[in-house]
C-alpha positions in Angstrom: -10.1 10.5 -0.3 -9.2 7.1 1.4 -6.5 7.5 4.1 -6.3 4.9 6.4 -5.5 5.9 10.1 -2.4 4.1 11.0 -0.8 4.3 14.2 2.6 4.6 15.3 2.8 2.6 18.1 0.8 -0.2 16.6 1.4 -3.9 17.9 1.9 -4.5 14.3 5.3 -2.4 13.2 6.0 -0.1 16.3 9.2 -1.9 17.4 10.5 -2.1 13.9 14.0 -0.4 14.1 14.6 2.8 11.5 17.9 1.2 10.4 20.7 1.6 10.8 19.5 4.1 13.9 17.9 2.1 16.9 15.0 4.4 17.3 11.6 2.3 16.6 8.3 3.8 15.1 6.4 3.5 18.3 8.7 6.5 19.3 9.9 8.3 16.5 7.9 7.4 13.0 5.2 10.2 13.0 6.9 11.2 9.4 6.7 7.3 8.4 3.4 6.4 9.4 2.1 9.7 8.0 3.8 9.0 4.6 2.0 5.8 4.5 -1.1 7.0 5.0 -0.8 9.2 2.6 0.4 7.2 0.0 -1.8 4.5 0.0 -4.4 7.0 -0.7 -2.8 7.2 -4.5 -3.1 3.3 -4.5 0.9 2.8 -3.6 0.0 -0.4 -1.4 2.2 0.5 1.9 1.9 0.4 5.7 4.0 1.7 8.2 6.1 -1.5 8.2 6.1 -1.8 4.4 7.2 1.5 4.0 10.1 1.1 6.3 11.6 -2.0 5.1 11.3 -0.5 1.2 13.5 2.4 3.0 16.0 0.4 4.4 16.4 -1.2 1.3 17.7 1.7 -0.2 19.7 3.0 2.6 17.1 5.8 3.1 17.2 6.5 6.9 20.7 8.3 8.3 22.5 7.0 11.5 20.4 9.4 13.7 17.0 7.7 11.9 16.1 11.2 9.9 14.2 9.7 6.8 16.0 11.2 3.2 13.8 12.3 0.7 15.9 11.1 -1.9 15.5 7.6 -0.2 11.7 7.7 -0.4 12.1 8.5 -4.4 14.6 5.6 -4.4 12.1 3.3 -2.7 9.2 4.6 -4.0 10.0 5.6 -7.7 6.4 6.6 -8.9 6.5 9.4 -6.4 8.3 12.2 -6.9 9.1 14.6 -4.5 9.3 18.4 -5.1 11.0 20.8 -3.0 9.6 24.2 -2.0 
C-alpha cells in the first residue's frame, strides 16, 4: 500500500474553511484528511486541501460542516461509495 500520512492541522490546509460551515480542518477534518489518504493510495491525486475544495465545488459539506457521501461521489466520480 502507499498512504501518505497527512495531517490535519498541517500549516499547509489546516485553516481551510469546510464551506459553507466555519469549522477549519485543523479542528474538525479527521474524516477529510483520512479520505485523502486513502485515496491517493488508488492513484486519485488529492490532499487534504484538494480534497476539500473539489467538495465545495459540489456543495458537498452541510451548514454544520458534516461531509455528504453523495458529495464525495459528485466530486470524486471514479469512486463509488457503498453503503452497509
Amino acid at each position: 500500500m502507499n498512504i501518505p500520512i497527512y495531517h490535519q492541522g498541517s500549516a499547509k490546509w489546516g485553516q481551510k474553511l469546510m464551506s459553507p460551515s466555519t469549522l477549519n480542518l485543523a479542528g474538525w477534518g479527521c474524516l477529510v484528511t483520512c479520505l485523502s489518504m486513502g485515496f491517493k493510495n488508488y492513484a486519485i491525486d488529492t490532499d487534504p486541501a484538494k480534497f476539500t475544495d473539489a467538495i465545495i465545488k459540489v456543495n458537498g459539506f452541510m451548514p454544520s460542516g458534516d461531509l455528504t457521501w453523495d458529495g464525495v461521489m459528485r466530486a470524486f466520480p471514479a469512486v463509488s461509495l457503498l453503503d452497509r
